[in-house]
C-alpha positions as CSV (number, residue, x, y, z in Angstrom):
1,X,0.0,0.0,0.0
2,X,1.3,3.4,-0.9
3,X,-0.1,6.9,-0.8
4,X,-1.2,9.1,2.7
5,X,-0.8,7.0,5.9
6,X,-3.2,7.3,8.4
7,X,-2.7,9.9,10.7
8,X,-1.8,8.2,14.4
9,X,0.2,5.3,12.8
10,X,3.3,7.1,13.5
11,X,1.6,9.6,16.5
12,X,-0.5,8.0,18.4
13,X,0.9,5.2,21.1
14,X,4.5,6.5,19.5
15,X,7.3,7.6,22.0
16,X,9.9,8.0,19.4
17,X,11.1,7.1,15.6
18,X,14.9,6.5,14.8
19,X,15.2,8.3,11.5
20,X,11.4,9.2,11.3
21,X,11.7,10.7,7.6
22,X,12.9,7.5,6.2
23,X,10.0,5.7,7.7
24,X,8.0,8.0,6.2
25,X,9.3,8.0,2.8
26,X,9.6,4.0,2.5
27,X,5.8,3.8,3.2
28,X,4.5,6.5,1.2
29,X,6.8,4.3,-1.3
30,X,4.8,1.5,-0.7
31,X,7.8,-0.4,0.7
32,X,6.8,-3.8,2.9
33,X,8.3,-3.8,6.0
34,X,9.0,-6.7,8.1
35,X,8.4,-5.8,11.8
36,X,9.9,-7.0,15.0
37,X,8.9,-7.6,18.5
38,X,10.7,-9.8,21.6
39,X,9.1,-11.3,24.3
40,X,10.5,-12.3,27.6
41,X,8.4,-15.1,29.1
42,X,9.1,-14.4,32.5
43,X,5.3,-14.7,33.3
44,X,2.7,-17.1,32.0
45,X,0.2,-13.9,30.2
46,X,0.9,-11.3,27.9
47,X,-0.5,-8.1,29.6
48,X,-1.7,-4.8,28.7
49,X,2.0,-4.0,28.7
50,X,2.5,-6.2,25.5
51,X,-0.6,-5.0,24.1
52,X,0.5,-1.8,23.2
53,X,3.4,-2.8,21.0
54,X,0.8,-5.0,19.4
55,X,-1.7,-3.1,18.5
56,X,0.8,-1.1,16.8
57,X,1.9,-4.3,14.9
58,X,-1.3,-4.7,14.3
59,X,-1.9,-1.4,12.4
60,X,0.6,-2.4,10.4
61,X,-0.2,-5.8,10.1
62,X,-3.3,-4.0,8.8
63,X,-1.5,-1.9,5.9
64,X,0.3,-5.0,4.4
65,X,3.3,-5.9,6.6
66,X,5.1,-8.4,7.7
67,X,4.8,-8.8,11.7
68,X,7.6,-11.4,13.7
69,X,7.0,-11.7,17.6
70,X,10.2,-13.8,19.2
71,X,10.1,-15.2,22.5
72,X,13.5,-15.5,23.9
73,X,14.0,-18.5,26.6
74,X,17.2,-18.3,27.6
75,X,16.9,-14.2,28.9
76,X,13.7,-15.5,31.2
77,X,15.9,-18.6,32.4
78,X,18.4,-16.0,33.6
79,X,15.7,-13.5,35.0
80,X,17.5,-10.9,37.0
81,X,21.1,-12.2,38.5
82,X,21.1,-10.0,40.9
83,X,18.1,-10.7,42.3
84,X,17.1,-7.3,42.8
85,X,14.0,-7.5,40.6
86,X,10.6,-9.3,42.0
87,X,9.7,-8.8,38.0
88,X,12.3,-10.7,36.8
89,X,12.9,-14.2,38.8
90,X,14.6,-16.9,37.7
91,X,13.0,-19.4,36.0
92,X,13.4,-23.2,35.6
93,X,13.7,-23.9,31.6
94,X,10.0,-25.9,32.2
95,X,8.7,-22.8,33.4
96,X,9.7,-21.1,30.4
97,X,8.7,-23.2,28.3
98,X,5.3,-23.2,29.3
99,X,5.3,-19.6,29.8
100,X,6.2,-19.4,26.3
101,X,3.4,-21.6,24.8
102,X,0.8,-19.5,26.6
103,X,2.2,-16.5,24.9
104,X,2.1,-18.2,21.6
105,X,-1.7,-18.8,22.3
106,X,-2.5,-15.7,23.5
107,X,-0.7,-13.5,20.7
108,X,-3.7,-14.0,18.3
109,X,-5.9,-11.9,20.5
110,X,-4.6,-8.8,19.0
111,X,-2.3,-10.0,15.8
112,X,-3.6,-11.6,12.5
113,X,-2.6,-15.1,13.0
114,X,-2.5,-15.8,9.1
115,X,0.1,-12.9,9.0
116,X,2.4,-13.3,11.8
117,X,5.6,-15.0,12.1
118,X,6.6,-16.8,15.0
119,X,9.6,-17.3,16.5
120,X,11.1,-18.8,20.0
121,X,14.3,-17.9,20.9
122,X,4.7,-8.3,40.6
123,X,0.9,-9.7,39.5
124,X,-1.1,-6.4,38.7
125,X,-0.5,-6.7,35.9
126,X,-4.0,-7.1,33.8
127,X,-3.5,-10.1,31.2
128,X,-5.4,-10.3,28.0
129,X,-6.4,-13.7,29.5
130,X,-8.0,-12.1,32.2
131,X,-11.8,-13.0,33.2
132,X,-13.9,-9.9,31.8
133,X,-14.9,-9.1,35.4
134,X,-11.2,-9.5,36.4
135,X,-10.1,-7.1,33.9
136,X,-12.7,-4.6,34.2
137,X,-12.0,-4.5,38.0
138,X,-8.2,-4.2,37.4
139,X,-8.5,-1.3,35.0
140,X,-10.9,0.6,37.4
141,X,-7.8,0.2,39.5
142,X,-4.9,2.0,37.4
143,X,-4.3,5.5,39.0
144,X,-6.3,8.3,37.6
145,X,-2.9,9.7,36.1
146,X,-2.6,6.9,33.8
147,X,-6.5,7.0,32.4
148,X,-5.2,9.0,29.4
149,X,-2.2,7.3,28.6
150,X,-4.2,3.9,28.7
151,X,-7.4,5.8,26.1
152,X,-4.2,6.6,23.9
153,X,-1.9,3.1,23.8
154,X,-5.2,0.6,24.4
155,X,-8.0,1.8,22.6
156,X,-9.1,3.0,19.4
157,X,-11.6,5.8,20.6
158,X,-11.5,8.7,18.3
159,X,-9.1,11.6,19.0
160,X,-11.7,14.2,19.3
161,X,-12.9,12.5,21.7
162,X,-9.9,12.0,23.9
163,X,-9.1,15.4,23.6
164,X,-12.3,16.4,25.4
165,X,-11.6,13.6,28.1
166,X,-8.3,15.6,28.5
167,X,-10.1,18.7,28.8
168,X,-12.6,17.6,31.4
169,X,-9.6,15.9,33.7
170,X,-8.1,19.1,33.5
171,X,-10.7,21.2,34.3
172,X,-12.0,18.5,36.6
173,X,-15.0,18.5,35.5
174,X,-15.5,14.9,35.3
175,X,-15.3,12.6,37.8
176,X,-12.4,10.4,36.7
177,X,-14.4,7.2,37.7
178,X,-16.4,7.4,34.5
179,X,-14.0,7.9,32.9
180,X,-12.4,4.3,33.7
181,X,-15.7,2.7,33.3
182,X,-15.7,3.9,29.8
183,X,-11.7,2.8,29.2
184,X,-12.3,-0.5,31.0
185,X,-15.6,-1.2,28.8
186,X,-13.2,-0.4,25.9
187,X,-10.7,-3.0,27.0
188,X,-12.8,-5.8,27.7
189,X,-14.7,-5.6,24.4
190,X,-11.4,-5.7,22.9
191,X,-10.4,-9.1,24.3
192,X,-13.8,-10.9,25.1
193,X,-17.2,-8.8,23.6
194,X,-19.7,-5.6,23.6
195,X,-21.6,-7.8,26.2
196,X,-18.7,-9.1,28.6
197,X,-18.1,-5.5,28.9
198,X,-21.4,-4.5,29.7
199,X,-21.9,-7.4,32.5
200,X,-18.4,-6.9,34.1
201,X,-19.8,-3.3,34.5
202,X,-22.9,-4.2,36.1
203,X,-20.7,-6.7,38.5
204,X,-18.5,-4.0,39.6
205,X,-21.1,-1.7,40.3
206,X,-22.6,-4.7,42.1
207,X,-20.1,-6.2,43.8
208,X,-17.1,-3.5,44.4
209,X,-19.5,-0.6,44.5
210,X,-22.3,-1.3,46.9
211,X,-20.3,-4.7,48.4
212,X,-23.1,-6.9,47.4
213,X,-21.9,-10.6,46.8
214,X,-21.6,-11.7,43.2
215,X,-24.2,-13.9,41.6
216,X,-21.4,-16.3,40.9
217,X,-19.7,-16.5,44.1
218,X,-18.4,-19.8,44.2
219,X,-20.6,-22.2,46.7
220,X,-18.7,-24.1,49.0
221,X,-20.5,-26.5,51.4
222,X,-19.9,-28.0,54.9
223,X,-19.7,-31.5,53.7
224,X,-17.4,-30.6,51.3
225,X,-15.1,-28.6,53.5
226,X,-15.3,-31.9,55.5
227,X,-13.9,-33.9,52.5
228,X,-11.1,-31.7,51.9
229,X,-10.3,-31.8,55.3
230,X,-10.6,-35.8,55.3
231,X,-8.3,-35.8,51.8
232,X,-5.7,-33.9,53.3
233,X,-5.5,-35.8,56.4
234,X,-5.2,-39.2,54.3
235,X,-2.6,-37.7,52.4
236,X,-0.3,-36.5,55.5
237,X,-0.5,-39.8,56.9
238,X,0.7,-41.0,53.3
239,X,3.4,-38.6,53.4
240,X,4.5,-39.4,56.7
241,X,4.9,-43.2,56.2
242,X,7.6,-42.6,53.4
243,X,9.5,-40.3,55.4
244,X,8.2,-37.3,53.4
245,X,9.1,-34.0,55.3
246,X,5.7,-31.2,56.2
247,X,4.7,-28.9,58.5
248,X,3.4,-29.2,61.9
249,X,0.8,-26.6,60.5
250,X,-0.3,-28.0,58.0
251,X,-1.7,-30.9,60.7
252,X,-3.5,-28.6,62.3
253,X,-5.0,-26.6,58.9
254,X,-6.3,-29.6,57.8
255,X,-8.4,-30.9,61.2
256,X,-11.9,-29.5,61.0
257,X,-15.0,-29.7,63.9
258,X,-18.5,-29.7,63.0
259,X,-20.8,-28.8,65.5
260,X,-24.8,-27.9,65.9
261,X,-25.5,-24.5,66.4
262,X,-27.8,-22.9,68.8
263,X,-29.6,-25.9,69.3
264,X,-31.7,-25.3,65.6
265,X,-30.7,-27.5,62.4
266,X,-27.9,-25.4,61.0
267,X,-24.4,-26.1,62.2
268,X,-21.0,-24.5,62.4
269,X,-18.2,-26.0,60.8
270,X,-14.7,-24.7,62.0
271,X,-12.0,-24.6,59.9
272,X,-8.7,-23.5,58.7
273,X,-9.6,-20.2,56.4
274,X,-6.5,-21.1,54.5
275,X,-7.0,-23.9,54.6
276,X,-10.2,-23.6,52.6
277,X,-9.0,-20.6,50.4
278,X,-6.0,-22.8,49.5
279,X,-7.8,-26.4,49.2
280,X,-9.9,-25.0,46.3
281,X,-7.5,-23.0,44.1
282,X,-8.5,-19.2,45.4
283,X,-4.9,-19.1,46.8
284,X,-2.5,-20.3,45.0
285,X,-0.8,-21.5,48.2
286,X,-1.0,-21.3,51.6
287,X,1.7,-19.2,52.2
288,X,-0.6,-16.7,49.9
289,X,-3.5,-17.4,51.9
290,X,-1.3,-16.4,55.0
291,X,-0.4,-13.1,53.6
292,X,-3.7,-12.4,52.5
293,X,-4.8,-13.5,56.2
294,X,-2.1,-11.3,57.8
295,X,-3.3,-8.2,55.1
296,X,-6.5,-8.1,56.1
297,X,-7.7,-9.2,52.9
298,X,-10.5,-11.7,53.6
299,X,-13.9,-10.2,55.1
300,X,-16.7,-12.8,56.5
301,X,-20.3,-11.2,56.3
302,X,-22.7,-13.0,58.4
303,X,-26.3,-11.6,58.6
304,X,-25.8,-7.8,57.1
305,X,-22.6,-7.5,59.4
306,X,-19.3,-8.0,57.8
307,X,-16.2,-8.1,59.8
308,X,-12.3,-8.6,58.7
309,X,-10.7,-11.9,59.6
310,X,-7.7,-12.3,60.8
311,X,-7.5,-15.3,62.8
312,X,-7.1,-18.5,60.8
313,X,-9.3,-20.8,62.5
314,X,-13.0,-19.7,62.1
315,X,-17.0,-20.8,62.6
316,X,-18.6,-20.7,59.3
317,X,-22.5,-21.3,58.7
318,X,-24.7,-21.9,55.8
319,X,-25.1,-18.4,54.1
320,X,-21.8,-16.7,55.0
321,X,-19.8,-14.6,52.5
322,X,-16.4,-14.2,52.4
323,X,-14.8,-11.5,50.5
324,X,-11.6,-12.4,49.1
325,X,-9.9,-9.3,48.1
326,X,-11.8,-6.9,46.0
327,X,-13.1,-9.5,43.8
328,X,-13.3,-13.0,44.9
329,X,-16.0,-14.8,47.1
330,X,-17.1,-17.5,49.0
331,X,-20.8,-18.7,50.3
332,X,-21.3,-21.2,52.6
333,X,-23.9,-23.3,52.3
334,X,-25.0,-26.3,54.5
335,X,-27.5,-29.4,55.1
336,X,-29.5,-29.7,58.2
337,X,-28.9,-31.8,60.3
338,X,-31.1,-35.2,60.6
């Protein structure tokens, strides 16, 4: 393609252009270009970070260009040496490996598959893999100082438009708020659809807004807190007869009571909350379920109150809520008692 380019190609998302009148001139010639971007699988998503790179390829892509995304291995495998940087670990060359393969899946999201060459060679972040509600939630989260910055790099709303968004935060006559709805609506329509976007709205509003639980908290009930606790009790005593090395913790995580409560047909089951939090995949670990513990990040609401946990070992009955962080939950629910 030769003739005019479109105007933000080399403007918009652009910080700077080595030799920008050549550029220029070899496009305007019609000249195909083969483009280049590296990846360092250090973590298992491409984020929002990647994205904007990308979505310049992708304008490209879009023109008649060649785009080539490399993923490196061996710069991941070496992370930061120093250890200095929580961004950079090191990483085992499985690790990377698989790191790599989810960013060979996820590429597609925002480059032309059938025009894209591949080769291989602190968790804020917001993924393109992200659940819509997830990645609503996180944008809603970015500071206000960056709302502009992300309109410009992660979106394709009109400059016109942006320049009265600019106007508004300047004069502050906007409240930046809507803004980010707007920007996050933007985003997840990219990555998942029109109506995603619109229900991840409605769930924030729901949910973070008024601190209503979520329609899909996930349901957790006493007799199955009672099975995890029986499965992990079978497999200490497994790991204990061959001599395999755990915690003295982790004994007393796993032990739960059940008992009747107030003399009616509901009961109280306590438990280990990371335990629980841990058992079914909402921390990764328990040492993350500590910290989260030990943050005050996990909230039990019982009848309209809601209080912040931080002791591990709780009473839990059918129709508790527990707020993990900003956007996870938990309901209890129970049998009666025969």
């Amino acid at each position: 393609m030769s003739g005019k380019l479109p105007p933000t190609l080399l403007k918009r998302g652009v910080a700077e252009i080595i030799v920008e009148e050549e550029l220029v001139r070899q496009l305007e010639a019609g000249k195909k270009l083969r483009l280049k971007m590296g990846f360092d699988p250090s973590r298992p998503d491409i984020h929002m970070g990647h994205v904007v790179g990308m979505r310049k390829l992708s304008q490209f892509q879009e023109l008649g260009h060649q785009v080539v995304l490399i993923v490196g291995d061996w710069t991941a495998q070496i992370g930061d040496p120093s250890g200095m940087s929580q961004t950079r670990p090191m990483l085992s060359a499985e690790e990377v490996r698989a790191n790599a393969e989810t960013y060979m899946q996820q590429f597609f999201k925002v480059v032309d598959r059938a025009k894209t060459e591949l080769r291989k060679s602190l968790g804020n972040y917001i993924g393109v893999e992200d659940a819509p509600s997830e990645m609503y939630g996180k944008v809603m989260s970015i500071p206000d100082s960056l709302i502009m910055d992300y309109f410009e790099l992660l979106t394709d709303v009109p400059e016109k438009e942006l320049t009265g968004f600019r106007q508004q935060l300047e004069a502050q006559s906007v409240n930046p708020m809507l803004l980010k709805k707007r920007l996050a609506s933007e985003i997840v329509s990219q990555f998942h659809s029109a109506q995603a976007a619109r229900e991840a709205g409605a769930h924030f509003e729901k949910v973070i807004q008024r601190g209503e639980a979520p329609e899909q908290a996930l349901e957790i009930s006493i007799q199955e807190i009672e099975g995890l606790s029986l499965l992990a009790q079978r497999d200490l005593a497994r790991r204990a007869k061959t001599g395999e090395k755990f915690e003295t913790q982790e004994i007393e995580e796993a032990i739960v009571v059940q008992t009747q409560w107030e003399g009616g047909k509901d009961v109280n089951i306590f438990c280990s909350i990371t335990f629980l939090l841990a058992q079914k995949g909402i921390a990764k670990s328990r040492s993350e379920a500590r910290r989260l513990l030990s943050e005050g990040a996990i909230q039990l609401t019982r009848e309209g109150q809601t209080n912040t946990i931080f002791e591990d070992r709780q009473g839990f009955r059918s129709g508790d809520l527990i707020r993990i962080g900003k956007r996870r939950w938990i309901k209890i629910v129970g049998a009666d008692i025969k």
